[in-house]
LUMVEX-62581 format. One line per 2 residues: number of its first residue (from 1); their letters; for each residue x, y, z of C-alpha. Coordinates in Angstrom, 1 decimal, decimal comma, m for minus. Each point is the difference from the previous one (the first is absolute). Layout:
NUM) a) X/Y/Z; ...
//
This chain:
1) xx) m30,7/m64,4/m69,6; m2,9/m0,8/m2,2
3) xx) 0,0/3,1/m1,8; 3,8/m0,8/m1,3
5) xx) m1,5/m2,9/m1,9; m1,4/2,0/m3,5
7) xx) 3,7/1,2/m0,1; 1,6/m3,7/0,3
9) xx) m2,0/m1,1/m2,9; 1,2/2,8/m2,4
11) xx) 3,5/m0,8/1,2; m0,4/m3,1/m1,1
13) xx) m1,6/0,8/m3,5; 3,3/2,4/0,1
15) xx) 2,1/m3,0/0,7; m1,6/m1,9/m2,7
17) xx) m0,3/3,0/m2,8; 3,4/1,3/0,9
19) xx) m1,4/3,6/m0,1; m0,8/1,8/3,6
21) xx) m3,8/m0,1/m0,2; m0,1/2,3/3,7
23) xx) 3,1/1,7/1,7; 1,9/m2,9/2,3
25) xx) m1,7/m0,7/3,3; 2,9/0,4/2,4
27) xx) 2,4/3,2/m0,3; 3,0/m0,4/1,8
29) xx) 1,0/3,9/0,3; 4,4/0,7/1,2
31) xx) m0,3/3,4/1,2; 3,6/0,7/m0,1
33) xx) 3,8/m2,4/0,0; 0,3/2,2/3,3
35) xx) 0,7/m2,1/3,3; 1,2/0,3/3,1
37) xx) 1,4/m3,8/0,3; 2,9/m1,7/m1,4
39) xx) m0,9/m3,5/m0,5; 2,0/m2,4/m1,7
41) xx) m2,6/m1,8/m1,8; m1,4/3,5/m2,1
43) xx) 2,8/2,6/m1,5; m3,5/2,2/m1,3
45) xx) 1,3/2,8/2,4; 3,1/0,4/m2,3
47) xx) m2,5/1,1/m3,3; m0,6/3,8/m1,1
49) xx) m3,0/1,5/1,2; m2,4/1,5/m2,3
51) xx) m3,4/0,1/2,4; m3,3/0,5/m1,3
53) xx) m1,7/2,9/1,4; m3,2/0,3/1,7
55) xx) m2,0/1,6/m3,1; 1,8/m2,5/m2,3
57) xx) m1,5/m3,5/2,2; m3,6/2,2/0,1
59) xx) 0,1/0,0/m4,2; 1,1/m4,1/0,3
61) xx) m2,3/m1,1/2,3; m2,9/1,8/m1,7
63) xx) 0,7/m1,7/m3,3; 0,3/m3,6/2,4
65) xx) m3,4/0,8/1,5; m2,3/m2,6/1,3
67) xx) 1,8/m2,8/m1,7; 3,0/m0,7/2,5
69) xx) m1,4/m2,3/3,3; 3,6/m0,2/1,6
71) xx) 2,6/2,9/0,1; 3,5/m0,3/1,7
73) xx) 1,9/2,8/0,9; 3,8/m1,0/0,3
75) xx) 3,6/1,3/m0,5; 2,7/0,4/1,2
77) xx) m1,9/1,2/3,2; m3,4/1,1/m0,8
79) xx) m0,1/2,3/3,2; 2,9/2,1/m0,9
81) xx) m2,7/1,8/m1,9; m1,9/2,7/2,4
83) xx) m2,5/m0,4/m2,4; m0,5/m3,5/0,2
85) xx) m3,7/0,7/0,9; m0,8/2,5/m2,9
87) xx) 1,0/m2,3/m2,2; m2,1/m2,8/1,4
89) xx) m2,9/2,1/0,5; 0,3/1,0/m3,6
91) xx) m0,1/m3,8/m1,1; m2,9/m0,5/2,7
93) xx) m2,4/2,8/m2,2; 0,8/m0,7/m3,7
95) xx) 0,0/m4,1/0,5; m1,1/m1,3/3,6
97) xx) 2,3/m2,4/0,6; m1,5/m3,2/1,6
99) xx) 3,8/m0,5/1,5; 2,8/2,1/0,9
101) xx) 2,8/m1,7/1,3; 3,6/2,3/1,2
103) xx) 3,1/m1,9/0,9; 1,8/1,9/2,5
105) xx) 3,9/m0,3/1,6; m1,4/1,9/3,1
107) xx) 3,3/2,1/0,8; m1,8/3,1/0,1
109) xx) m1,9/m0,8/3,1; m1,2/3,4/1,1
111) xx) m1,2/0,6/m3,5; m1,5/m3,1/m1,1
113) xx) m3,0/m0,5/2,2; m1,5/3,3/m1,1
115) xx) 0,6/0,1/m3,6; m2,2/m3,7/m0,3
117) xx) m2,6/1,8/2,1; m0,1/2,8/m2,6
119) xx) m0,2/m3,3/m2,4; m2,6/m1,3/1,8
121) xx) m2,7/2,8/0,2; 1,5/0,4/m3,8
123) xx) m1,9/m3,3/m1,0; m3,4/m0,9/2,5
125) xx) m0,8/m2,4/m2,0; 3,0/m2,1/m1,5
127) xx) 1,9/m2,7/1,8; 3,6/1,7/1,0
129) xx) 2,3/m2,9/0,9; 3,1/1,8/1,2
131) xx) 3,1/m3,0/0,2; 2,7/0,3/2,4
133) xx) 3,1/m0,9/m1,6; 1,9/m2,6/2,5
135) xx) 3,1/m1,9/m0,7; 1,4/m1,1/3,1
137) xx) m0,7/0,2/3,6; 2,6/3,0/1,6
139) xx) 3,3/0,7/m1,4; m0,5/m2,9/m2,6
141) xx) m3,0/2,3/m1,7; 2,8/3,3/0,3
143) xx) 2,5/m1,9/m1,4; m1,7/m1,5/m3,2
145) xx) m1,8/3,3/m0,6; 3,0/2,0/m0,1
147) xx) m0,9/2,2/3,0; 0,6/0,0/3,8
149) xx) m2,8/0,6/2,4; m2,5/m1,2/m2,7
151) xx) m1,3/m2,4/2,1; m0,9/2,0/2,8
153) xx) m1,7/2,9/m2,4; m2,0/m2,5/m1,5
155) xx) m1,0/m1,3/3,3; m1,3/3,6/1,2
157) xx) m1,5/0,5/m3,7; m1,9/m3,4/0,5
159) xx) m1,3/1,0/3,2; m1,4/3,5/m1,0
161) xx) m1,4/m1,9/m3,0; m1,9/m2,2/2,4
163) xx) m1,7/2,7/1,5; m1,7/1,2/m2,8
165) xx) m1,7/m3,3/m0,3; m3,1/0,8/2,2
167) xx) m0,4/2,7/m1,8; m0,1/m1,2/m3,8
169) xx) m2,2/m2,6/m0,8; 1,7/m0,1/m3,3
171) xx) 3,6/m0,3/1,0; 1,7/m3,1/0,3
173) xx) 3,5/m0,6/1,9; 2,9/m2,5/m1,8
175) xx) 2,8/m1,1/0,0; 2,3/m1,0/m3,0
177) xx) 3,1/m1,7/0,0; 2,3/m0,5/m3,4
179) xx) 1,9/m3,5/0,4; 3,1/0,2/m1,6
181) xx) 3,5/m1,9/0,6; 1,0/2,6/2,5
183) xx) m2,8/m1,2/2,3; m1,8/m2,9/m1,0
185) xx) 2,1/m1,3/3,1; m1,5/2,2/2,7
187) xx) m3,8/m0,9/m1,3; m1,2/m1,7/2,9
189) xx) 0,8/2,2/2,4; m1,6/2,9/m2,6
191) xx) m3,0/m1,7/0,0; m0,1/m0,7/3,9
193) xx) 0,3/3,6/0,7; m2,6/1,2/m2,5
195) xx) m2,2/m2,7/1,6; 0,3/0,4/3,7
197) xx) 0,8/3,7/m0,3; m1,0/2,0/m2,7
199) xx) m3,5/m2,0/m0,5; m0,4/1,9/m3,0
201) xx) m3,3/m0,2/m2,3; 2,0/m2,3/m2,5
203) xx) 3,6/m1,2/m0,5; 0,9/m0,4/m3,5
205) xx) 3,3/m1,3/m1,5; 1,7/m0,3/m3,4
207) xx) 3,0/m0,7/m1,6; 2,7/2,5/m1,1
209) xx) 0,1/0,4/m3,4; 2,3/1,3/m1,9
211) xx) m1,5/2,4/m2,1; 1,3/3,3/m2,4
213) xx) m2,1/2,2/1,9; 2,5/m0,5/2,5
215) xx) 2,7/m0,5/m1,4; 1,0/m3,1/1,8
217) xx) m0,3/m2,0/m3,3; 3,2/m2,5/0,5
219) xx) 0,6/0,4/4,1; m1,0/m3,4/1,0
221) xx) m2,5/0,9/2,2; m2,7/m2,4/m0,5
223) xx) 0,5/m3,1/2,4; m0,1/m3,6/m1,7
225) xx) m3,2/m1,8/0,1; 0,9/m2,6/2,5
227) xx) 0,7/2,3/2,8; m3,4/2,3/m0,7
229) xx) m2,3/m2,6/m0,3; 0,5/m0,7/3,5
231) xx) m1,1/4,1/0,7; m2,8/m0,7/m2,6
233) xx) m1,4/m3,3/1,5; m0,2/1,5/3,6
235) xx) m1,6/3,1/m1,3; m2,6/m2,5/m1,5
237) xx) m0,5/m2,3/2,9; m0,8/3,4/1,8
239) xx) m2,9/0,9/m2,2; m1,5/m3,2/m0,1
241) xx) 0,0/m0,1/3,7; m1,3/3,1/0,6
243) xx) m3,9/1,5/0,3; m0,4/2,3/m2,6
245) xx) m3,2/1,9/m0,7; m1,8/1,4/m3,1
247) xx) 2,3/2,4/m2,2; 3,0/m1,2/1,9
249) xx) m1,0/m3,9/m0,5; 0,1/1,2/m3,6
251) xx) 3,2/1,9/0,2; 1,7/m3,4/1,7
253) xx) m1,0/m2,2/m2,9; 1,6/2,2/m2,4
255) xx) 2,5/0,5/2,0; 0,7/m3,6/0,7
257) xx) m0,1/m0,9/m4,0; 2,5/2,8/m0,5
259) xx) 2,2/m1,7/2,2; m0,6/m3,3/m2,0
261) xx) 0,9/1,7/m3,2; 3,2/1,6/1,5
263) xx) 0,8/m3,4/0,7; m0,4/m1,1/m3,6
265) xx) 1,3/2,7/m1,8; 3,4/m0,2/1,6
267) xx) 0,1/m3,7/m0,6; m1,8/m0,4/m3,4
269) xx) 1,3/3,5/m1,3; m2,9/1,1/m1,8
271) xx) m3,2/1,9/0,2; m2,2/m2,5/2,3
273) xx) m3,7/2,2/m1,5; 0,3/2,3/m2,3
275) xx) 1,6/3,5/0,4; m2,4/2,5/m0,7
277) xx) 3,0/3,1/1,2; m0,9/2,3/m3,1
279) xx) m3,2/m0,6/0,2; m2,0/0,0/3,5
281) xx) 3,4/1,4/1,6; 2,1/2,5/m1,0
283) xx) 2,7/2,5/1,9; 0,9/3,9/m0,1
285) xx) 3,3/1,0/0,7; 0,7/3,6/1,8
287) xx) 1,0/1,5/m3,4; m3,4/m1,2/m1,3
289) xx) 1,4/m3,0/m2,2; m2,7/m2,6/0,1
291) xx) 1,3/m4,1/0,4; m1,8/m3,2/m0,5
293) xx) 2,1/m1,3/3,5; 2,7/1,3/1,9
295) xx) 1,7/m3,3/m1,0; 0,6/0,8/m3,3
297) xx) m0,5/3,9/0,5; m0,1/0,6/m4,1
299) xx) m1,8/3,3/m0,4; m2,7/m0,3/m2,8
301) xx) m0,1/3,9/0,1; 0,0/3,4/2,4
303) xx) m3,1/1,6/0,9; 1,7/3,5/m0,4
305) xx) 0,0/m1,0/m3,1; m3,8/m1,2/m0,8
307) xx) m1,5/2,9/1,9; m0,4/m1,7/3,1
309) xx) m2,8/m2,6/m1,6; 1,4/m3,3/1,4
311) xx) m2,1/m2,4/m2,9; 1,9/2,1/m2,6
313) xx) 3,0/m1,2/1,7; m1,7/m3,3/0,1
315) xx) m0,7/m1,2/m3,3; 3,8/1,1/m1,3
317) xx) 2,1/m1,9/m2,8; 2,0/m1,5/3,2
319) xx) m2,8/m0,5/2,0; m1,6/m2,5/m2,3
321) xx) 3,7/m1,7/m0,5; 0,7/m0,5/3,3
323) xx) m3,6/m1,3/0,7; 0,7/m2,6/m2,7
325) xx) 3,3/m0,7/1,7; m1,5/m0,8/2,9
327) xx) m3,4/m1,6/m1,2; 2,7/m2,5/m1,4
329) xx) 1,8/m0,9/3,1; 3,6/1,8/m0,4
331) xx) 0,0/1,2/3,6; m1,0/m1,6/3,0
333) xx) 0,1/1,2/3,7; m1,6/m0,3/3,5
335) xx) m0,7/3,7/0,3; m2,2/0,1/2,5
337) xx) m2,3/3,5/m0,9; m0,5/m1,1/m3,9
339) xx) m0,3/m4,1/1,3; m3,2/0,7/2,3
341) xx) m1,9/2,2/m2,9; 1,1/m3,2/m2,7
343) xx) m2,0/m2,2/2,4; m3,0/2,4/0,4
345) xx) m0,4/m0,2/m3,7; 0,7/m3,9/m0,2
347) xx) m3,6/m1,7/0,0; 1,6/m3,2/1,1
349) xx) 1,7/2,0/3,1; m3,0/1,9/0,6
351) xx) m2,6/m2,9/m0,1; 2,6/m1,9/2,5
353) xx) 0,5/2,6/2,8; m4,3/0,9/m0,6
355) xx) m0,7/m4,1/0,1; 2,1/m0,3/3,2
357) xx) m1,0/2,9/2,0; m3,9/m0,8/m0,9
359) xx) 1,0/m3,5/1,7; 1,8/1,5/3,0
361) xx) m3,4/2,6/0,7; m1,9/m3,2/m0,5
363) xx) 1,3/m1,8/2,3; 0,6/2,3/2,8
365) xx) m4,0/1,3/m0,3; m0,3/m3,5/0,7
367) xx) 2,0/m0,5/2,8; m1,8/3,0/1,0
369) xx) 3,1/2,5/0,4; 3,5/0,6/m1,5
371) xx) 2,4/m3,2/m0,6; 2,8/m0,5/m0,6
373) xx) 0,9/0,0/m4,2; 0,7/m3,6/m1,2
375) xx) 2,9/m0,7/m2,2; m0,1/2,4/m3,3
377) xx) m0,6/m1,2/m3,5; 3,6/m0,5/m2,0
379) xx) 0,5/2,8/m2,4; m1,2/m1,5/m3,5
381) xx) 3,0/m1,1/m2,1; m1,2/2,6/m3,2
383) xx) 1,9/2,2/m1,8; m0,8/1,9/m3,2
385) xx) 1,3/m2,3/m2,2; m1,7/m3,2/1,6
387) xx) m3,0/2,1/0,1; 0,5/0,8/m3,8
389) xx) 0,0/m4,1/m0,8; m2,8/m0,7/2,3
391) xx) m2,4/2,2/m2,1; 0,8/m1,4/m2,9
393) xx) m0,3/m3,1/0,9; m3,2/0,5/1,5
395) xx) m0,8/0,8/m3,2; 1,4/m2,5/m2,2
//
């Protein structure tokens, strides 16, 4: 990950300047509103398709290049497209992604397995993270994603996933379950199977959001604080228990501050660090409009429109208004893809999870093998505007 660090300081000279000094480190790519579920926390299935075609993502990626570090490709369902891995390859040659992560439903279980193979060998060298989508355990699962016998494809999908493992150095197996009102109920037993069953790579979990990108803006989906802080806490007490080792001792720390800052955010209602959506991370839609976030999903313009050169798109009229809008703290969430990028370009963040994974390596060279992590560091209690203050009064 070292090699990520010259781009997180000019994200955050872009932060500071307002102006994109470098295209945004983590793309988040929707290859289409297509899908094959019916869940009733996303309505994005219901939206007009306008895809992006194989020769138009070649012209985008090429104008990214080497800038982006962490590329997501999601939908609807990303493998609906057969050529899932031609566009991934094409991402792979014009800006060698560090990461490539691919949420999947994993109904089409005699397709699946072989089109992330054909992602695989499409990108040696990056990290493909392919998440299993899991919201219930059996015909719970079927019956909040909207289709019966999901469970069972997603099963055999998992399974011919797993065998690729041996295979793929560079392929990692997860699991990723959305907790919203219509199962924050059924969690434990979730997280029991996915634990003594699935054993996957790593089991990730965030909160349903009601977004525009899905349409579900004004369902009530999201559950209340006091009954996923609970889901939050266990998830916590899980990493801090566990043996992690080097990029995934790394991964947990984030991971275990985002969880603090989802915490937070639903309780304070504000942005806990700074948002830097707009600025290290940014969105493309099927039809080629380009967001800040899927929260707000506000294009700042259509690449069909710029000639396919994405910092054109970039350093728009609305592109510099809605960085100011958020630079100011009128929005606030606990997205999870823009949330882990904020902290990777939050020195405080940064120097805590670096601090406490240099003590953990410390101290298990000295007991001479692997221990067990101690308890992590509290998330620092900084936010733009407090960081703002402290400089100037450093100053003063």
């Amino acid at each position: 990950m070292l090699e990520v660090l010259p781009q997180i300081a000019k994200m955050q000279a872009s932060y500071i300047t307002g102006k994109p000094l470098a295209n945004p480190l983590n793309v988040t790519v929707s290859v289409s509103y297509r899908c094959n579920s019916r869940c009733k926390t996303c309505n994005v299935w219901q939206r007009p398709n306008d895809d992006f075609t194989i020769e138009e993502y070649e012209k985008t990626f090429e104008s990214i290049g080497r800038d982006a570090y962490w590329f997501t490709f999601s939908g609807g369902e990303p493998t609906l497209r057969k050529d899932l891995p031609e566009m991934v390859g094409a991402a792979y040659r014009h800006c060698r992604p560090g990461i490539i992560n691919i949420p999947t439903n994993g109904i089409q279980d005699k397709i699946i397995p072989g089109r992330i193979e054909r992602v695989l060998q499409a990108a040696p060298t990056s990290e493909v993270i392919i998440n299993l989508s899991l919201d219930g355990v059996g015909e719970k699962h079927d019956i909040v994603r909207g289709v019966k016998g999901n469970f069972e494809r997603a099963m055999r999908t998992y399974a011919g996933l797993k065998a690729l493992k041996g295979r793929y150095k560079n392929f990692t197996l997860g699991v990723h379950t959305v907790i919203s009102n219509f199962n924050i109920d059924e969690f434990e037993n979730i997280y029991n199977f996915v634990y003594n069953e699935l054993k996957p790579d790593s089991f990730i979990s965030e909160i349903a959001e009601e977004r525009v990108e899905l349409d579900t803006v004004g369902m009530g989906i999201t559950p209340p604080i006091h009954k996923y802080e609970p889901v939050i806490n266990k998830l916590q007490d899980d990493i801090r228990r566990s043996e992690f080792t080097g990029v995934s001792r790394i991964t947990q720390s984030f991971r275990d501050r985002y969880y603090d800052m989802v915490k937070r955010t639903l309780v304070e209602k504000r942005q806990i660090i700074p948002c830097l959506a707009g600025v290290a991370s940014a969105q493309i839609a099927p039809n080629g409009d380009v967001w800040t976030c899927c929260i707000r999903a506000e294009s700042v313009g259509n690449l069909r429109e710029h000639n396919y050169d994405f910092m054109s798109v970039w350093t728009t009229p609305k592109a510099d208004d809605l960085r100011h809008s958020i630079k100011a703290g009128e929005c606030y969430c606990p997205l999870a893809n823009a949330s882990y990028t904020n902290m990777l370009c939050h020195v405080p963040t940064l120097s805590s999870v670096a601090t406490e994974v240099g003590v953990i390596t410390a101290n298990s060279l000295l007991r001479g093998k692997q221990g067990r992590s101690s308890r992590l560091r509290n998330l620092p209690v900084i936010n733009a505007v407090q960081e703002q203050s402290d400089k100037v009064g450093s100053k003063a």
